[in-house]
N, C-alpha and C positions, 0 to 999 in steps of 0.2 A: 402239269400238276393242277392248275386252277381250271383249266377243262373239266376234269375230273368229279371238282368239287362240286360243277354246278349241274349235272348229272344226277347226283344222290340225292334222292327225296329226305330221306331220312337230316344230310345236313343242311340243305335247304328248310325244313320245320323249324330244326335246332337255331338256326340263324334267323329267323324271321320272329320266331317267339323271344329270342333274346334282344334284338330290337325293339318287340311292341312292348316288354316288358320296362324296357331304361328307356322310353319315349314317354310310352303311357302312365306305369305306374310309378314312375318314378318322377317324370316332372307334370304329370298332371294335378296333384293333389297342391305342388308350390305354385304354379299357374292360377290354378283356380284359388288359392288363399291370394296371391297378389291380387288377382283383378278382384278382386272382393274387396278386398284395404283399399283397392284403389276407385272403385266405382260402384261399389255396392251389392250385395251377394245375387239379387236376383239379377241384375245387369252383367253378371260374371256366369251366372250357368248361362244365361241367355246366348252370352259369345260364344262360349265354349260347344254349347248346342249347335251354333251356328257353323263350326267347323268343323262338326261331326258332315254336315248338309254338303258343304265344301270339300272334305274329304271323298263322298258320295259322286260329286259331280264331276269329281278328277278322276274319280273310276268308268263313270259311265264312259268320259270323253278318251281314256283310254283304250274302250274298247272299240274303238274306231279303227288304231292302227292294228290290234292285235291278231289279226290272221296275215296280214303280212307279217311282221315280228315272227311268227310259227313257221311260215315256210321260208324266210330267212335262215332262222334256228335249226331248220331240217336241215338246212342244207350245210353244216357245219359238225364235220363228225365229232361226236364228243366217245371218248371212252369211261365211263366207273368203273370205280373198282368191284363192285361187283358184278358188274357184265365179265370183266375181266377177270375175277374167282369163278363165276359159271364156267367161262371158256375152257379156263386152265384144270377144272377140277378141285379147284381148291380155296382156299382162302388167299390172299394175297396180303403178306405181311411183309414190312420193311422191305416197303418196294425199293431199288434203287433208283435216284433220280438223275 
């Protein structure tokens, strides 16, 4: 079943956006009023910038492994449910598991 899941684009969006949402919008605005209380508002975007930079540098350094990671990933059959509704003709409801 969780093969499945990570196959579908669609729930892969829905789960990424629901993350950046309760990351971002949710604890950035208390973050950024702490370090404010706590060190002064320009020294609090200042960090807060600085982790956007740091966030940046985890990506690039990411993309080091990522062609390995892919033909890893290839080699690991995954099925969705919608490959497997194309297959079958149909929709796929109340799969059994």
């Amino acid at each position: 079943m969780y093969r499945k899941l990570i196959c579908d684009p669609l729930v892969n969006f829905a789960v990424l956006s629901l993350f950046q949402n309760l990351f971002g919008l949710a604890i950035g605005p208390f973050l950024a009023g702490a370090l404010s209380d706590a060190f002064g508002l320009e020294s609090a975007l200042t960090a807060i910038s600085a982790l956007g930079v740091v966030s940046a540098l985890l990506f690039l350094g990411a993309t080091r492994s990522y062609e390995s990671d892919m033909q890893r990933f290839g080699a690991v059959r995954v099925e969705s449910v919608s490959t497997k509704a194309a297959a079958t003709g149909g929709a796929v409801v109340g799969e059994a598991r």
